[in-house]
C-alpha positions in Angstrom: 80.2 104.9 104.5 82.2 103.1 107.3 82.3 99.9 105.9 85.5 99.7 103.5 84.2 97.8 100.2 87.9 97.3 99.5 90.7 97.8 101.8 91.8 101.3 102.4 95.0 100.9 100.8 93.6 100.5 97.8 91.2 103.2 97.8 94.0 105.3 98.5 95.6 104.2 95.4 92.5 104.3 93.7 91.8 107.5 94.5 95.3 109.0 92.8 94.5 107.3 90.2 91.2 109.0 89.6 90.0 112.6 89.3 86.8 114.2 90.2 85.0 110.9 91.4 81.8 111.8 93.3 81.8 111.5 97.3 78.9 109.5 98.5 76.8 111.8 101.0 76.6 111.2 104.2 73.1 109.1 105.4 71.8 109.4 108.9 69.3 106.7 110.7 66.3 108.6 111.3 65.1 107.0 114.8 61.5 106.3 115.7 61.5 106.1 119.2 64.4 105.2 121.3 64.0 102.1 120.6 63.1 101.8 117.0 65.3 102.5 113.7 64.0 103.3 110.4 65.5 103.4 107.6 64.9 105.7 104.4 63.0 102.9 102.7 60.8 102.4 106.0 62.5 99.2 107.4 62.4 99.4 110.9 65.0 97.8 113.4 64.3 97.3 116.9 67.1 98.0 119.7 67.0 95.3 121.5 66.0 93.0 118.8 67.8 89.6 119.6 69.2 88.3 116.5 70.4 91.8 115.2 72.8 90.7 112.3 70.2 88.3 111.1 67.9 91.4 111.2 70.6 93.7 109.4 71.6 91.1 107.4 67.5 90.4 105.4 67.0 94.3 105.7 70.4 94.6 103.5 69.3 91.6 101.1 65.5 92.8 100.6 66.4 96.6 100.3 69.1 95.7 97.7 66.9 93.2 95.9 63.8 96.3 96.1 66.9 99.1 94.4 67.9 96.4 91.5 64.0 96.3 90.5 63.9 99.7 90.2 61.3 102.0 90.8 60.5 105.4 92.4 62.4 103.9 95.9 65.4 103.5 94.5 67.3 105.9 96.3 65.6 105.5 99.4 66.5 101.5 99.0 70.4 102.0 98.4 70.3 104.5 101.4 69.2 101.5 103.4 71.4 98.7 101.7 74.7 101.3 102.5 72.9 101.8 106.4 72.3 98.3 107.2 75.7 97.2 105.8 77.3 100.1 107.7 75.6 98.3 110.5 76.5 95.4 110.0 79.7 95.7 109.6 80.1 97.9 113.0 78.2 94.7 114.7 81.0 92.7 113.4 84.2 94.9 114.6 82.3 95.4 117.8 82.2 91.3 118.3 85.6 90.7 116.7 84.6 88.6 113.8 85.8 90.6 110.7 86.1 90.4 107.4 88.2 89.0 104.2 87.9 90.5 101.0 88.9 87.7 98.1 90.3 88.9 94.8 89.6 87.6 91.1 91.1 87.9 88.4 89.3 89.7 85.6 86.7 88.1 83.9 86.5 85.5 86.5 84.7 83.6 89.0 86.7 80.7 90.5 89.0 81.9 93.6 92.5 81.4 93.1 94.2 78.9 95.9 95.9 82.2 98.1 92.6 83.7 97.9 90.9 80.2 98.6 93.4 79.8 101.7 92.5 83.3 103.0 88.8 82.6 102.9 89.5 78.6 104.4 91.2 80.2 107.4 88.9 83.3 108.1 85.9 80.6 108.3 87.6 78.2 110.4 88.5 81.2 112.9 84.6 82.2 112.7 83.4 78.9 113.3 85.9 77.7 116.2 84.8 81.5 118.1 81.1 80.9 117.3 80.4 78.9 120.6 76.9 78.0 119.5 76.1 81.3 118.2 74.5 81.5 114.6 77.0 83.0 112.5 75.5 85.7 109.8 77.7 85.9 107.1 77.3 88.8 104.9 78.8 88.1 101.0 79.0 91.0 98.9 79.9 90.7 95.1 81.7 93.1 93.0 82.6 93.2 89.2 83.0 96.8 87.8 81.1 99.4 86.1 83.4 98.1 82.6 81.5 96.5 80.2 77.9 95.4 79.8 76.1 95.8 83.4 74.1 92.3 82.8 77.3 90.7 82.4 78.4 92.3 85.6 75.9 91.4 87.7 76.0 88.0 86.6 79.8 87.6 87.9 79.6 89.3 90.8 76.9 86.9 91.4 79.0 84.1 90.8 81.6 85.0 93.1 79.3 85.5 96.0 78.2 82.0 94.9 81.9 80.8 94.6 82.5 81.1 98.6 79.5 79.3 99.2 81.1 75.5 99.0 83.5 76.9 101.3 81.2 78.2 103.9 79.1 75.1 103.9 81.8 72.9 104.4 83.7 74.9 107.0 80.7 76.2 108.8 79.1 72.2 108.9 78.9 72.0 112.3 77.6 75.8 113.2 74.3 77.3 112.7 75.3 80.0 109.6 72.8 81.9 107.6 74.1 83.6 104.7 72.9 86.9 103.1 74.3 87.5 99.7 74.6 91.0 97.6 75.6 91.1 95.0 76.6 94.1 91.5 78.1 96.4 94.6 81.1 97.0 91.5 78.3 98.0 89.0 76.8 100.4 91.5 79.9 101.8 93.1 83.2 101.6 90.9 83.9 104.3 88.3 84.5 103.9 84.1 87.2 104.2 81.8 89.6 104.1 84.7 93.2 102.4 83.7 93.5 98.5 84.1 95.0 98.2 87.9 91.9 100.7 89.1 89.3 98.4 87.3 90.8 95.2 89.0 90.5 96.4 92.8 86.6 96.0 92.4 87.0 92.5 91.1 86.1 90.6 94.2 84.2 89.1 97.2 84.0 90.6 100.7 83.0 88.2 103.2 82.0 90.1 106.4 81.2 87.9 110.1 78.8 88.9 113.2 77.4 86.2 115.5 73.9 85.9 116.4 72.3 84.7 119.7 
């Protein structure tokens, strides 16, 4: 995957800490036509479609929403959540609008005031560059794969839902949509891994791309 869930640092660190951890393969967008995409679960993307991180943004949502229920497609729908993220994420390197990952501490949900003055000033830079454009935020939550996975998914949802005050007041005078995902720890971080592994995947990752 391009799209760094953490910053790299730390999965260089991570990645001393722990053994044996299992690459992710390598997924390909199988194209239609020149100017179609479709992705594993069968979510198609048009080239010149004008509003493509809105478009990315609801094929990331729905696929993720589709691979949390379950079901014979699961693969096929994480596939498409990691693709259209990867996407996403190029769209918003190629426009300039970035990221900010926000840390929590264990347990928790409520961002800390450096965190909280990390996300303040990433939103202000988004919305003073937006000139107009609709601003597609993409929020991805994270806990860990430690402890109950209900419980898990239930605070990584609660820290995508803690930027959200933020984003609305910040963003007040800017068209923003918002597409939130959320128990990316529960799927992606590893077990019985020593204390300063399990708190890099204690976070929020706010990632920017401007519509039309």
């Amino acid at each position: 995957m391009r799209r760094a869930l953490i910053p790299l640092f730390l999965l260089c660190f991570a990645s001393f800490m722990i053994l044996g951890c299992e690459p992710k393969p390598q997924v390909v967008i199988a194209p239609i036509s020149p100017e179609i995409f479709q992705f594993p679960n069968g979510a198609t993307l048009p080239a010149n479609i004008p509003d493509r991180a809105g478009a990315l943004g609801e094929i990331a949502v729905a696929a993720h929403s589709r691979h949390m229920a379950g079901g014979p497609n699961m693969a096929a729908n994480r596939e498409s959540v990691e693709i259209a993220m990867d996407m996403f994420y190029d769209l918003s390197q190629a426009q300039g609008a970035g990221e900010v990952t926000l840390f929590f501490d264990t347990g928790k949900s409520t961002l800390n005031p450096p965190e909280r003055d990390k996300l303040e000033q990433f939103l202000s830079r988004i919305a003073a560059e937006s000139y107009g454009r609709t601003v597609h935020l993409l929020i991805i939550g994270s806990a860990s794969a430690t402890g109950p996975r209900e419980l898990n998914t239930k605070l990584s949802t609660r820290r995508v839902e803690a930027t959200l005050p933020y984003v609305q007041r910040m963003l007040s005078g800017a068209p923003y949509a918002t597409h939130p995902i959320n128990a990316m720890g529960e799927m992606y971080s590893p077990r019985n891994v020593p204390y300063e592994v399990h708190k890099l995947y204690q976070y929020a990752q706010v990632i920017a791309a401007y519509g039309p």
